[in-house]
C-alpha positions in Angstrom: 121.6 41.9 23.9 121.1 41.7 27.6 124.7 40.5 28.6 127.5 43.1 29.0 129.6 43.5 26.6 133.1 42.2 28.5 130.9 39.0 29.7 130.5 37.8 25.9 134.3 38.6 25.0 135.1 36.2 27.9 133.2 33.7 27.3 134.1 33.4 23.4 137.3 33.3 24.5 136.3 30.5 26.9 134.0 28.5 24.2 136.3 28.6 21.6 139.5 28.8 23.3 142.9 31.1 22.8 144.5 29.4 20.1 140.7 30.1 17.9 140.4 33.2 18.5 144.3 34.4 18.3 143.7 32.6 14.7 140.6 35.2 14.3 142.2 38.1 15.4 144.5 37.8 12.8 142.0 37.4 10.2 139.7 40.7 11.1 143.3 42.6 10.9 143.4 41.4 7.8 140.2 42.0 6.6 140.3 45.6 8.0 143.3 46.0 6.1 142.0 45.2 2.8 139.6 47.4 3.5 141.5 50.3 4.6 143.6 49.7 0.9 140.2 49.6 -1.6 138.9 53.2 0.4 142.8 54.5 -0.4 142.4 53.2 -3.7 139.5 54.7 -4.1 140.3 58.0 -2.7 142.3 58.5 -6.1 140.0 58.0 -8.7 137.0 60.9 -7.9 133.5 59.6 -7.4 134.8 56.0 -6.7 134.3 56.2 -2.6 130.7 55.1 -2.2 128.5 54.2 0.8 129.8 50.4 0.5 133.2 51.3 0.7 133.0 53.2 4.0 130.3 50.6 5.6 132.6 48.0 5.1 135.8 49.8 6.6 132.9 50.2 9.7 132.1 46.8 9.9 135.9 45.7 9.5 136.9 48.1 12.6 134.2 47.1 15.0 134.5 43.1 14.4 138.9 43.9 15.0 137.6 46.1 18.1 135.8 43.3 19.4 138.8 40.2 18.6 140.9 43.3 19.9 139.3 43.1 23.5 139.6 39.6 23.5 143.4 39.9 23.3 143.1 42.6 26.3 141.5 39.5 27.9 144.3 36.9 27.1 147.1 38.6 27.4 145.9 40.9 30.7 144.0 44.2 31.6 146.6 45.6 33.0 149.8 45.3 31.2 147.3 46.2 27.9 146.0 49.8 29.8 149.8 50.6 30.7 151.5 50.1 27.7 149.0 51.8 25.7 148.9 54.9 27.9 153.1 54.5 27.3 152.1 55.1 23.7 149.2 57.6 24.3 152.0 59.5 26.4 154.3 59.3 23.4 152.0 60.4 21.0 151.4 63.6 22.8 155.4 64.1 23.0 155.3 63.8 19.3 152.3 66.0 18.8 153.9 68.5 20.7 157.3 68.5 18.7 155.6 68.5 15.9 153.8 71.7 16.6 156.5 73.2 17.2 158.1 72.3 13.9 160.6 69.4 15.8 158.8 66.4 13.7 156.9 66.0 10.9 154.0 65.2 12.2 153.0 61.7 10.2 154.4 58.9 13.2 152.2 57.9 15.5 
């Protein structure tokens, strides 16, 4: 594919509008979820995690990267890269308690 990425991402947006792919969004979180649960799952039984399992968490995190950049697009660049450098910020404030035995380490 010739296009830059960011050009496509708009113009899905623009073809099949906000409401579509707010809709979508939703639906590759979900999918990604599901996902994310049958690898857990199968983290518990030994010899269960194959090649599928891990492909398909893959595939489920690149198509809700993509819908995810289309919401960046909706709802603005800018307010997006702010509030997620707020919780990029935050994270390191909890990194560093917890290595210094303040938290316990799990929140992010």
């Amino acid at each position: 594919m010739d296009k830059p990425s960011k050009i496509v991402l708009e113009t899905a947006v623009q073809r099949f509008g906000k409401r579509s792919q707010i809709i979508k969004t939703i639906e590759e979180c979900a999918e990604l979820q599901k996902a994310l649960s049958k690898y857990l799952l199968a983290m518990d039984r030994p010899g269960e995690i194959d090649v599928y399992l891990v492909e398909n968490v893959v595939e489920e995190l690149a198509d809700v990267s993509i819908m995810t950049k289309q919401m960046v697009h909706i709802y603005g660049h800018l307010n997006f890269y702010r509030k997620r450098q707020e919780k990029v910020d935050k994270l390191d404030t909890l990194l560093n308690m917890s290595s210094k035995g303040g938290m316990d380490g799990n929140k992010c």
